[in-house]
C-alpha positions as CSV (number, residue, x, y, z in Angstrom):
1,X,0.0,0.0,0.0
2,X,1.8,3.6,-1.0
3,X,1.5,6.4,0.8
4,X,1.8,9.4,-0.8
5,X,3.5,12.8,1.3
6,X,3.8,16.2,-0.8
7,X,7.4,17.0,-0.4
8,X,10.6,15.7,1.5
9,X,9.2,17.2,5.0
10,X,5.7,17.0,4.3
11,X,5.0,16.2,8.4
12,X,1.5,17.0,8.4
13,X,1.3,14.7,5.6
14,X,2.6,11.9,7.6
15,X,0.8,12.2,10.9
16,X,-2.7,12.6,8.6
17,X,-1.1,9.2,6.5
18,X,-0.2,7.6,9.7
19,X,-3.3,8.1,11.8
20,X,-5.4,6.9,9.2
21,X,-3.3,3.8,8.4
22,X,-3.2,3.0,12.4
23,X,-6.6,3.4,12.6
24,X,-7.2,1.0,10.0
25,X,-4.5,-1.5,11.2
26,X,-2.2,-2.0,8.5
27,X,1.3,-3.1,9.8
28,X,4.2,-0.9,8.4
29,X,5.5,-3.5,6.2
30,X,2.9,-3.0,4.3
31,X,3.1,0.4,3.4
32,X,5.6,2.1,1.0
33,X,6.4,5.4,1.9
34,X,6.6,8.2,-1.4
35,X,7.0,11.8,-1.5
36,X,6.6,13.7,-4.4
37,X,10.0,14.1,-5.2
38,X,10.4,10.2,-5.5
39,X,6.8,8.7,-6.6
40,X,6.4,6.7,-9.2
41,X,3.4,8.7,-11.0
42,X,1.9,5.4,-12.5
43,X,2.1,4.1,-8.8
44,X,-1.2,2.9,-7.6
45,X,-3.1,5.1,-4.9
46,X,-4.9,3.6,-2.7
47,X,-7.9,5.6,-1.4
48,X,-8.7,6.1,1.9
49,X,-12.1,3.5,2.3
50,X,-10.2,1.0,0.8
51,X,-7.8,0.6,3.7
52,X,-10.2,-2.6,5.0
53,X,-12.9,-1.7,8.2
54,X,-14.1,1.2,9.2
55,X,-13.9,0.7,12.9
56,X,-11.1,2.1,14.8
57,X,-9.5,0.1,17.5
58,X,-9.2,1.4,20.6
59,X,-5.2,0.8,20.8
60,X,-5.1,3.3,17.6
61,X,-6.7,6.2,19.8
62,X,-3.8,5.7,22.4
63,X,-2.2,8.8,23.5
64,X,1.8,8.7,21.9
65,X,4.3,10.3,24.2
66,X,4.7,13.9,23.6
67,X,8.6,13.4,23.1
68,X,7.9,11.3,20.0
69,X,5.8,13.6,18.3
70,X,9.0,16.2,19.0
71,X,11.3,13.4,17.9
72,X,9.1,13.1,14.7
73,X,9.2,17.3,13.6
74,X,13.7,16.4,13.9
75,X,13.3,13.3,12.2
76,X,11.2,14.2,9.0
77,X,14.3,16.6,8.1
78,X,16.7,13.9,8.1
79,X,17.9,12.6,4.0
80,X,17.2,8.8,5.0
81,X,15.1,8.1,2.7
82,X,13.4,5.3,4.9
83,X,12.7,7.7,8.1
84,X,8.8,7.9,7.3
85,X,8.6,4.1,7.6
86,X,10.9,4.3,10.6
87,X,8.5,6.7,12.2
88,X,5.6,4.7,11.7
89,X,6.7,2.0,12.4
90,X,7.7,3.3,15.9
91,X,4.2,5.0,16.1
92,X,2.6,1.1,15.7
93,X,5.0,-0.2,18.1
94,X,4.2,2.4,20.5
95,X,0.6,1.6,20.6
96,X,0.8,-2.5,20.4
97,X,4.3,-2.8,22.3
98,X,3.4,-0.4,25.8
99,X,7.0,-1.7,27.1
100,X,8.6,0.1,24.0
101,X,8.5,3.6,25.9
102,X,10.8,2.4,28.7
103,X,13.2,0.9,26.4
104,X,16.3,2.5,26.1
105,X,18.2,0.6,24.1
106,X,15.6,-0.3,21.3
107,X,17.0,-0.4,17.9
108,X,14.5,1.4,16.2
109,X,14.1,4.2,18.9
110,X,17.8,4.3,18.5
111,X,17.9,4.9,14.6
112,X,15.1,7.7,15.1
113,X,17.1,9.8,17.9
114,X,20.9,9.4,16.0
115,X,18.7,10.8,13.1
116,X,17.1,13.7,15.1
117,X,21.2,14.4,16.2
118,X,22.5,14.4,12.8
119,X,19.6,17.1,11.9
120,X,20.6,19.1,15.0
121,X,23.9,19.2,14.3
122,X,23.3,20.3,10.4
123,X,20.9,22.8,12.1
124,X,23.8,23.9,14.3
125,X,26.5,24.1,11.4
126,X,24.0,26.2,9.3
127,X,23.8,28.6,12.0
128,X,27.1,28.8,13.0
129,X,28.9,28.8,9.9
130,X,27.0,30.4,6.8
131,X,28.2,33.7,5.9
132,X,26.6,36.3,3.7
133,X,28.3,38.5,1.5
134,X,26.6,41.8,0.7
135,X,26.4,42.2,-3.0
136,X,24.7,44.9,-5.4
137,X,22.0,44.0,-7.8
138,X,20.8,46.7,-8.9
139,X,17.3,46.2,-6.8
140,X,16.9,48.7,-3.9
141,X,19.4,51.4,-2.0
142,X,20.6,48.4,0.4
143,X,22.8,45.7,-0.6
144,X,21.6,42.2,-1.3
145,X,23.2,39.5,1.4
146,X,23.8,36.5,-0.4
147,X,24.7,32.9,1.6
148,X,26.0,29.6,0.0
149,X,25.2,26.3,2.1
150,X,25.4,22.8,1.5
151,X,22.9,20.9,4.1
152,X,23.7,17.5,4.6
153,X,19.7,16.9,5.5
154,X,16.5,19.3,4.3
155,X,16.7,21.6,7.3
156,X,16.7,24.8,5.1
157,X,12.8,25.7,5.7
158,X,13.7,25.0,9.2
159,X,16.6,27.3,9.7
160,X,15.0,30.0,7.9
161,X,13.4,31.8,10.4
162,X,15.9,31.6,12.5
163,X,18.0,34.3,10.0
164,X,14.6,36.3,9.7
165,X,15.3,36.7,13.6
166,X,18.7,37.5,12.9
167,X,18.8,39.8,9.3
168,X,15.4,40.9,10.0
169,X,16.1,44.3,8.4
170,X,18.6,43.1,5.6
171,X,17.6,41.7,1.9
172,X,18.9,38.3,2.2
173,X,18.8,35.0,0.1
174,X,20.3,31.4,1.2
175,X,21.2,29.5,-1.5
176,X,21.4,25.6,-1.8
177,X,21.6,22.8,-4.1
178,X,18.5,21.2,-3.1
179,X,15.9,24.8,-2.1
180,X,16.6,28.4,-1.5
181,X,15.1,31.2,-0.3
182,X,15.1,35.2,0.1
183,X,13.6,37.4,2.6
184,X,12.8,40.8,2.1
185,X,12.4,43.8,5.0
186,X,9.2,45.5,2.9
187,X,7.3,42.3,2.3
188,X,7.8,40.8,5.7
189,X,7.3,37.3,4.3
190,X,10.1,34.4,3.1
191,X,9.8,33.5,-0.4
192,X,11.1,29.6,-1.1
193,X,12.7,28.4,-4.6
194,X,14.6,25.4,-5.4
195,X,18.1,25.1,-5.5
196,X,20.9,26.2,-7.7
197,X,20.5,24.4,-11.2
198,X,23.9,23.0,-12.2
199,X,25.5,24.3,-8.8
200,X,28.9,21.9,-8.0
201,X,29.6,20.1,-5.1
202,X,31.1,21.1,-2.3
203,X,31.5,24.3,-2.8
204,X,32.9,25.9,0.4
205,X,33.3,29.7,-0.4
206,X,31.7,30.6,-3.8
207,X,32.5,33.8,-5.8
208,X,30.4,36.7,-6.5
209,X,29.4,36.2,-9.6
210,X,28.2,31.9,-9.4
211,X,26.0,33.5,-6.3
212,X,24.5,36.3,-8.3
213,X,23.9,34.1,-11.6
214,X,22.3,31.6,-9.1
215,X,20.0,34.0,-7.3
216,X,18.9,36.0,-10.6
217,X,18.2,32.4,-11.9
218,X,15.7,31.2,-8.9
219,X,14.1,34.6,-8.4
220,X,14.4,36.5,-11.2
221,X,16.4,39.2,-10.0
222,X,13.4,41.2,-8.4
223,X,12.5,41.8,-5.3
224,X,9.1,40.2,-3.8
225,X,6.6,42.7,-3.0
């Protein structure tokens, strides 16, 4: 049985997936996770009534520890590309193994939380280690910050407002392989792209022109409004 999230961190998508496959019992190795970046679009969807009984157990309306659901936000940012069907499958045993929760040494539990880690510590390096460089582009009196980064995990959209906080009264766009994004003082909003087309690897400190040719390419060289 697939289900189907809209993007890479789609977590609403896989709590609304996941409640509705506990509720209708069907054991995790029966579900293949896909998000739209990786479905097969000839890939059979299976609707919702089709997912056997209507009636919902009673173990499927147990309460899951509030440090899961935390554990589950970290987790859905990680790259492995089986963490959905780790989660869920930690979300059944949860409700039909009670002794799981006072496990420590569970392998599963485990995987999630060395997952949720490796996102901190990509969250950390972000913060820590990205650099702007004002540039002019001919858009607006100030100066145009531009940053380079290369996330190990897809912790951009999470990061972001964290430089809004920061830069809140600088023009600003982070730029990635993978997604990027600008923020602008006058529209008060972040504006999210996808990454730079064609963009090499591993590029620690890239020059001025590579990051203007990459911004003008994902937003046109305008500012939002």
């Amino acid at each position: 049985m697939e289900a189907r999230l809209a993007s890479e961190t789609d977590l609403a998508g896989f709590r609304e997936e996941a409640r509705s496959l506990l509720a209708h019992q069907v054991p995790p190795d029966q579900v293949d996770w896909r998000t739209a970046d990786n479905a097969d679009q000839f890939a059979e969807v299976v609707p919702a009534d089709a997912r056997g009984s209507k009636h919902v157990p009673r173990a499927a309306m147990a309460i899951v520890p509030a440090s899961f659901l935390r554990l589950c936000e970290i987790v859905v940012l990680h790259r492995d590309p089986d963490r959905f069907a780790l989660l869920y499958r930690l979300l059944w045993r949860l409700v039909h193994e009670p002794g799981l929760r006072s496990d420590p040494i569970d392998p599963d539990m485990l995987a999630a939380q060395q997952m949720g880690q490796a996102v901190r510590r990509d969250l950390h390096k972000m913060k820590a280690f990205l650099r702007f460089k004002p540039l002019e582009d001919n858009n607006g009196d100030s100066p145009l910050h531009l940053g380079w980064f290369e996330p190990s995990h897809h912790i951009l959209e999470a990061a972001a407002p964290w430089f809004v906080r920061r830069f809140a009264q600088q023009r600003w766009a982070i730029l990635t392989p993978e997604r990027s994004v600008r923020w602008t003082p006058a529209s008060e909003r972040l504006e999210f792209g996808p990454g730079v087309a064609g963009a090499p690897a591993h590029v620690p400190h890239p020059d001025d022109a590579f990051l203007l040719a990459g911004y003008s390419g994902i937003f046109g060289g305008r500012d939002s409004t």
